[in-house]
N, C-alpha and C positions, 0 to 999 in steps of 0.2 A: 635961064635953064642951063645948067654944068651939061656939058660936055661930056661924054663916054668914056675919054681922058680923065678927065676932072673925076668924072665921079668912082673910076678905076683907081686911083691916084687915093683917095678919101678912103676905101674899101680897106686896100692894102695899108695904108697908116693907121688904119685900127685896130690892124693885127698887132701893131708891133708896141705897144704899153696899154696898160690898164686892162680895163676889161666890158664887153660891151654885152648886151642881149639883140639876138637878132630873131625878131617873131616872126611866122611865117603864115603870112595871108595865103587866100586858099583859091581867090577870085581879084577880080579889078577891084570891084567895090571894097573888098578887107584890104586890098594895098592901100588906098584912098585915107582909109579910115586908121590904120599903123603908121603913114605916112605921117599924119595929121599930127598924130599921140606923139612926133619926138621922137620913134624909135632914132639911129644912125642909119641904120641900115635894115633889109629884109632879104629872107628867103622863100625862094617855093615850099611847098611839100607836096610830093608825090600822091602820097595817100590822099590831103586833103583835096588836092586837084581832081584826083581820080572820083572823092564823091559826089564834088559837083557835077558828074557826069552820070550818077547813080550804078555806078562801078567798084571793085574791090580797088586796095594797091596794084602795081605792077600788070596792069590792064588799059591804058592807055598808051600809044603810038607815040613812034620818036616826031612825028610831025606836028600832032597833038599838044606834044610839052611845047615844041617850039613857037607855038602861037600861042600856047598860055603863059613861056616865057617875057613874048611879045608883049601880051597883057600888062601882068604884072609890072614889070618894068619903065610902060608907058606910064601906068597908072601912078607908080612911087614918084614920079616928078625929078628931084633933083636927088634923090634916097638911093644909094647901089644895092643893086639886088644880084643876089648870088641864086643860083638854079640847082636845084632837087634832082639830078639828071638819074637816080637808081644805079642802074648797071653801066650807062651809057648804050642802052640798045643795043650789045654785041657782046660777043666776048671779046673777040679778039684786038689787041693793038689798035689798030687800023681802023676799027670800029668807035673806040673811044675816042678816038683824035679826030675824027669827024663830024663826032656827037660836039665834042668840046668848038671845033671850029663853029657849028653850024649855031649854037647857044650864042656865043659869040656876038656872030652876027643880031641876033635878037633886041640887045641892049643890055644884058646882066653882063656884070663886072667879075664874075665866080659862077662855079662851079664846080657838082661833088663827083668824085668819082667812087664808087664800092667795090668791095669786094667779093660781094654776095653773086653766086653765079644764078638763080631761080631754078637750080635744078636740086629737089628732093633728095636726093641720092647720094649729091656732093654738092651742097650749098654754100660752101666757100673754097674760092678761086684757089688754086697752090698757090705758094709763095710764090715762086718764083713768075708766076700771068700773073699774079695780081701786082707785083711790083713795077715788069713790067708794063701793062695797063697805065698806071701815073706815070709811068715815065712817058709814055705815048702824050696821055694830057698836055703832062707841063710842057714838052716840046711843039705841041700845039701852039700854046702861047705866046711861044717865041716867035713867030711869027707876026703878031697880032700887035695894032699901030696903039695899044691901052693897055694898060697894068689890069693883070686879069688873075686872080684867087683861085688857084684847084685846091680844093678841098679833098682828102684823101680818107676816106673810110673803114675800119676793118669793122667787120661785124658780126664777129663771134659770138657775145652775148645776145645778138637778136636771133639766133640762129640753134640756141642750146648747147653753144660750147663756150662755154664757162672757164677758158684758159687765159686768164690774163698773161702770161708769160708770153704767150704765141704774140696775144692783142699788141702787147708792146713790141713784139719784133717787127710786127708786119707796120708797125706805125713809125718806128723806126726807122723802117727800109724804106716807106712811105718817103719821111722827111728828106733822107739823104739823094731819096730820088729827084727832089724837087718840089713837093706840096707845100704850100703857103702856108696850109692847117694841116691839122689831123682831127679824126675825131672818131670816139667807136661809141656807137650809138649805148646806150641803156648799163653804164659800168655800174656795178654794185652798190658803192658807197663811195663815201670821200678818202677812204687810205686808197682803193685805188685809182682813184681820180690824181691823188696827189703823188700815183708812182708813176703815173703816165703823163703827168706832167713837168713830173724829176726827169725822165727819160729820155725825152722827145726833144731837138731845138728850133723847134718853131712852134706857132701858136696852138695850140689845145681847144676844141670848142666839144663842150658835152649838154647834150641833154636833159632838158631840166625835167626832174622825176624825182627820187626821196623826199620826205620833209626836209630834212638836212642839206638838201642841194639850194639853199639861198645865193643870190650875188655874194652876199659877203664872206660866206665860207669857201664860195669855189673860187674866188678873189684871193683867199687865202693860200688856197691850193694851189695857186698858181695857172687858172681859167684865163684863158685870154677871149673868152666867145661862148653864148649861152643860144641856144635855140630849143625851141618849144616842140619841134617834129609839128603832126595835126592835129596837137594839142589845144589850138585856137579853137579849129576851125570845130571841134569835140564838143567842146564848151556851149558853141554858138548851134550844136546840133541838138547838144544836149538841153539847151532853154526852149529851145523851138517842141522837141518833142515835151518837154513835161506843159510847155504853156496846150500843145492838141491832147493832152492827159485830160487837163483842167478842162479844157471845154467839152470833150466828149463825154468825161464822166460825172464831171457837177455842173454842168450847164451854165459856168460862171467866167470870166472873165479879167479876173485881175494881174494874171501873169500880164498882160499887155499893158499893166502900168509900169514893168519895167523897161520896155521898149525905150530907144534912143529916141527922142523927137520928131518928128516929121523933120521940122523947119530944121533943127541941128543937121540931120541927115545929110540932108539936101543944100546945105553948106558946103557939106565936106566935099560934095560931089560936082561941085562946080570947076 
């Protein structure tokens, strides 16, 4: 079993060549079962956590994540896993850096910071808190006995502002702050995938969505990290409801021959 060093140490050398995908299980058992498949590494998703509790996003408690951090983490075995932390439960400074210490503690090797404030009216933080906020983070970590990944968010396009200009300053100010990554959830297309990774000097992870977003093109673009969002956990929601389609409406059966095994299952979860 690696060590929280060890697998601190593994996280951060991934950022720095090639390019990886990090999917993000939603529960223990989907850690288990991504583990299993090879990914390098894994992250939380907020969302996807929040529906295992039959809740929206951004409804579940900072103490909540931290025992699903727990999970997760346990569950991935020797795999670093990076935490989904949303806002970090606060606005302010002081808020983040003890969201980040207390993750930390958990056993994930990373975690994200955003910029997104949850308030309606003004959903994204000014420059100048949200800069500050990462810099709270990253100075967090300098404390901490393990190489530890903040992840640095601007989230403009989740938000209806459509300014890539802005996106790259704040990922910018982001990098110089100190974030390991950057990432702005849901960009457009690959020209500006490829200008925000012209941009920025440190590692880029985007969200995989267009057709066009393969490994190989955002490889090209200069991707250094591919994550899925609850994109898995959609997937796994979305088999589950059309297989209770099929039985409620034709009284038949056969979506459950695509089920994984019993006996594979129950491998994986030994």
């Amino acid at each position: 079993m690696l060590t929280q060093t060890e697998k601190g140490e593994k996280f951060r050398a991934l950022h720095a060549s090639g390019i990886f995908v990090i999917p993000n299980p939603w529960d223990a058992g989907s850690a288990r079962l991504l583990a299993a498949a090879g990914f390098p590494a894994l992250a939380t998703t907020s969302s996807g956590f929040a529906f295992t509790l039959g809740r929206r996003d951004n409804q579940t408690s900072r103490d909540e994540n931290m025992q699903h951090c727990h999970a997760i983490a346990a569950a991935a075995g020797d795999v670093p896993v990076s935490a989904d932390l949303a806002k970090c439960f606060g606005d302010s400074p002081d808020a983040v850096a003890e969201t980040i210490r207390l993750a930390a503690e958990t056993g994930v090797v990373g975690a994200s910071v955003e910029d997104a404030s949850g308030d309606t009216a003004h959903p994204i933080y000014d420059h100048a808190l949200a800069v500050e906020r990462v810099m709270a983070a990253v100075e967090a970590t300098r404390n901490l006995a393990f190489p530890f990944v903040v992840t640095a968010r601007a989230e403009n396009f989740l938000h209806g502002r459509r300014d890539l200009d802005d996106t790259l300053r704040r990922l910018q100010a982001f990098a110089s702050a100190g974030a390991g990554c950057v990432y702005a959830p849901s960009l457009p297309d690959l020209a500006a995938v490829r200008e925000v990774c012209q941009g920025v000097p440190c590692a880029v992870n985007v969200l995989a969505g267009p057709a066009d977003f393969t490994v190989a093109a955002l490889k090209e673009a200069g991707v250094r990290r591919i994550s899925v969002g609850s994109g898995v956990s959609r997937v796994a929601y979305g088999a589950l409801m059309r297989a209770a389609a099929e039985i409620r409406d034709r009284g038949t059966f056969q979506s459950l021959a695509e089920a994984i095994p019993f006996a594979e299952i129950s491998k994986l979860m030994e």
